[in-house]
C-alpha positions in Angstrom: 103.8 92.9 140.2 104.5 93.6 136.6 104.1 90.9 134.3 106.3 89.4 131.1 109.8 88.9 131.6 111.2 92.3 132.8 109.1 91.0 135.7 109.9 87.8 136.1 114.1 89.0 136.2 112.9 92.1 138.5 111.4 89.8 141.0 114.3 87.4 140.8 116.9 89.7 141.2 115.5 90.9 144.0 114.4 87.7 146.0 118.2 87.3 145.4 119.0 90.1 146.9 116.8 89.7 149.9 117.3 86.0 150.8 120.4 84.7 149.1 119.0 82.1 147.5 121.8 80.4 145.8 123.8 79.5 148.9 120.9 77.9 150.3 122.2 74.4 151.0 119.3 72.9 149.6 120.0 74.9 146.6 123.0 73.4 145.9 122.0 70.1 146.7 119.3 70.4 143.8 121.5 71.5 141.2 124.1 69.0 142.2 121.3 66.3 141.6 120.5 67.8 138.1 124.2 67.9 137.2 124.5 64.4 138.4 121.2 63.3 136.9 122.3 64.7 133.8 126.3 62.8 134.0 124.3 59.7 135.0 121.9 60.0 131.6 124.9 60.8 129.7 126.9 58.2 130.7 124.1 55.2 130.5 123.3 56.2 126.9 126.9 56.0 125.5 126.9 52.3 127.3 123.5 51.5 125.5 124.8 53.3 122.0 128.0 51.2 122.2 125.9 48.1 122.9 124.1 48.6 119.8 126.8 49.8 117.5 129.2 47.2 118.3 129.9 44.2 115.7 128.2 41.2 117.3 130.9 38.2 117.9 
């Protein structure tokens, strides 16, 4: 197997090829996690920002 990153996109390409990877449903269950972890993140921080921005009453 040839290392470096010519490798690394060879061997990709073709484990795609072969197994279909991406529309494994655990697949997209995992990048639906990261997308949500990531909307979840970016959603608590603007709460906490606003908290501390905000003029206190």
């Amino acid at each position: 197997m040839p290392l470096g990153i010519s490798g690394t996109f060879n061997f990709m390409i073709i484990f795609q090829a072969k197994h279909n990877i991406l529309m494994h449903p655990f697949h997209m269950l995992g990048i639906a996690g990261v997308f949500g972890g990531s909307l979840f993140s970016v959603m608590h921080s603007s709460l906490v920002t606003f908290n501390f921005i905000k003029e206190p009453t």
